[in-house]
N, C-alpha and C positions, 0 to 999 in steps of 0.2 A: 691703601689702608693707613689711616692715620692712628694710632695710638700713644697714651700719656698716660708718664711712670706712674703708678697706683703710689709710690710714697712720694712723691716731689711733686704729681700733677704737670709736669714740664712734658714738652713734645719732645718725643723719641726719635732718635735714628734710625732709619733702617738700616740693614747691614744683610750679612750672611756671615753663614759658618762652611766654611771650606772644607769638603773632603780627597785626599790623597790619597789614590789608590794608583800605585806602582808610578808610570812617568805621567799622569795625568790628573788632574785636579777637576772637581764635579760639584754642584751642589750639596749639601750634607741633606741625608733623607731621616724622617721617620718613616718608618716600620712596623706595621701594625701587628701586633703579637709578641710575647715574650720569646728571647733570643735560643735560636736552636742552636747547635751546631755540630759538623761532619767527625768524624771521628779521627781526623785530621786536625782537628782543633778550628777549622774556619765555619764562622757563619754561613748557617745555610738562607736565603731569603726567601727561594723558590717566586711562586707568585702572588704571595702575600700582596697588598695593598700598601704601596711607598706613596708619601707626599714629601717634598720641597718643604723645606724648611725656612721660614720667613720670619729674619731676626732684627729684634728693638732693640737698642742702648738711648738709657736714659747720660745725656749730656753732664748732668748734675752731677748724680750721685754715680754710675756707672750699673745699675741694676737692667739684664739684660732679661727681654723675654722671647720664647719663641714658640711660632705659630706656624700649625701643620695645616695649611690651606688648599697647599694647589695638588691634585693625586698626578703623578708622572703616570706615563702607558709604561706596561709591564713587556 
């Protein structure tokens, strides 16, 4: 996927956003539905529908976008 910054028109970087959860590092997901959680205080996800997060930086200006493309298996 190619995309360019909507203010500068310049080609974008790809990148990602990293998620750390305890000794291991994973893709950062969207989540489809407003955030529940246990009465523990932790998010619950269940088997809601997650996709990979698939992130731009514009080189210029530094305006970052991201794109919920690909669904992970549950």
């Amino acid at each position: 996927m190619e995309t360019k910054c909507p203010a500068c028109a310049v080609r974008m970087h790809e990148g990602f956003v990293p998620d750390h959860h305890e000794n291991t590092t994973r893709l950062g997901v969207w989540v489809e539905g407003p955030p529940e959680f246990s009465w523990l205080g932790n998010l619950k996800i269940g088997y809601r529908p997650q996709y990979a997060l698939r992130a731009y930086r514009c080189p210029q200006c530094g305006f970052v976008q991201l794109f919920a493309i690909d669904r992970l298996p549950n």
